[in-house]
C-alpha positions, -999 to +999 in steps of 0.1 A: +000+000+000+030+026+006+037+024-035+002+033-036+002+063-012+039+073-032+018+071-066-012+093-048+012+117-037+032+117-070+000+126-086-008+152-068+025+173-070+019+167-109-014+177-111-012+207-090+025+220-098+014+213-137-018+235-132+003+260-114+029+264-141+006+262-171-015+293-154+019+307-147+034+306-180+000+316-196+002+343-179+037+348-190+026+346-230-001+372-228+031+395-237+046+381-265+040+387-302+012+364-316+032+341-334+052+335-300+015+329-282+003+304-306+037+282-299+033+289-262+000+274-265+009+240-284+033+238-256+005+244-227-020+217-246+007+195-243+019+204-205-019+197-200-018+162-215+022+148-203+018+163-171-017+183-153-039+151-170-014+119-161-015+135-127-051+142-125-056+101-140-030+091-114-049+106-081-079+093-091-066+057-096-047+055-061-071+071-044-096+044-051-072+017-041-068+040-010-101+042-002-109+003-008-078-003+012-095+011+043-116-016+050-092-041+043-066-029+065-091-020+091-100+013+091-137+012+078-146+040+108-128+061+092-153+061+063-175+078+084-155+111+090-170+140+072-136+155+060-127+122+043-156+124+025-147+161+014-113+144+003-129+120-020-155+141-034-134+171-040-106+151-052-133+131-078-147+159-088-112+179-097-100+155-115-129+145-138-132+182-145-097+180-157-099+143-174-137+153-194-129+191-193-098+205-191-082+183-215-104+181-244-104+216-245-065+220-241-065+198-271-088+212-292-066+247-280-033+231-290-049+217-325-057+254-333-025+268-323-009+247-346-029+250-377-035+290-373-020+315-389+010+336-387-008+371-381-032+375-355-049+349-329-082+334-339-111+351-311-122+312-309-086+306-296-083+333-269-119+320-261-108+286-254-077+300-238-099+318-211-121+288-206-090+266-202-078+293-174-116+293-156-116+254-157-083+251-144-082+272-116-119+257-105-102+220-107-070+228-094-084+250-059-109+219-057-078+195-058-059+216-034-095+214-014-090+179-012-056+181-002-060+201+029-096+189+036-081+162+063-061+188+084-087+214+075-125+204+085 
């Protein structure tokens, strides 16, 4: 169960340091000429799918095995504190916001990036761009959420 627990808290440092650093360089971008942007973006739609989504994909795994793992070793009273149950909703509902969210939309962000133009970026682009932002800081403060939900409530 400890390479479990290692994988859960692998995860997480990937899925929130990767959501951290995509909103950071994002942020970063917003400066550069447009035909810098639209690279800067390929490389974010693919940050999202190496690194925020593995992560994301990760948590939940282990944290099912985690959670299963309670009875067997045990601990099945502990399935009736409220704050684990923050954990595990939080944490389920972060990460299929990223998995059935985040990512499609990364993709279909990196997709355009890569067949605009040289000149100006697309509205629909800098649409999906925003969106991508909104979802990912909703997902990632829910995964932090679950992170600090057992010292917290």
């Amino acid at each position: 169960m400890s390479f479990v627990l290692f994988a859960h808290m692998l995860g997480t440092a990937l899925w929130i340091g990767g959501g951290l650093s995509g909103l950071m360089f994002d942020a970063a971008a917003r400066g550069e000429p447009p035909a810098i942007q639209m690279r800067l973006l390929r490389v974010l739609a693919r940050l999202h799918a190496a690194v925020i989504g593995l992560g994301a994909l990760v948590v939940l795994g282990s944290g099912v095995l985690l959670t299963m793992a309670l009875d067997t070793d045990g601990l099945g009273d502990l399935m009736r504190e409220p704050k684990l149950w923050v954990m595990i909703l939080a944490g389920i509902f972060a990460a299929f916001m990223v998995l059935f969210v985040s990512l499609p939309l990364a993709s279909r962000m990196g997709a355009l990036a890569a067949a605009g133009s040289k000149g100006d970026i697309p509205p629909v682009l800098e649409a999906y761009r925003k969106r991508l932002a909104v979802v990912s800081t909703i997902s990632g403060g829910l995964a932090v959420v679950a992170l600090l939900a057992w010292y917290v409530f």
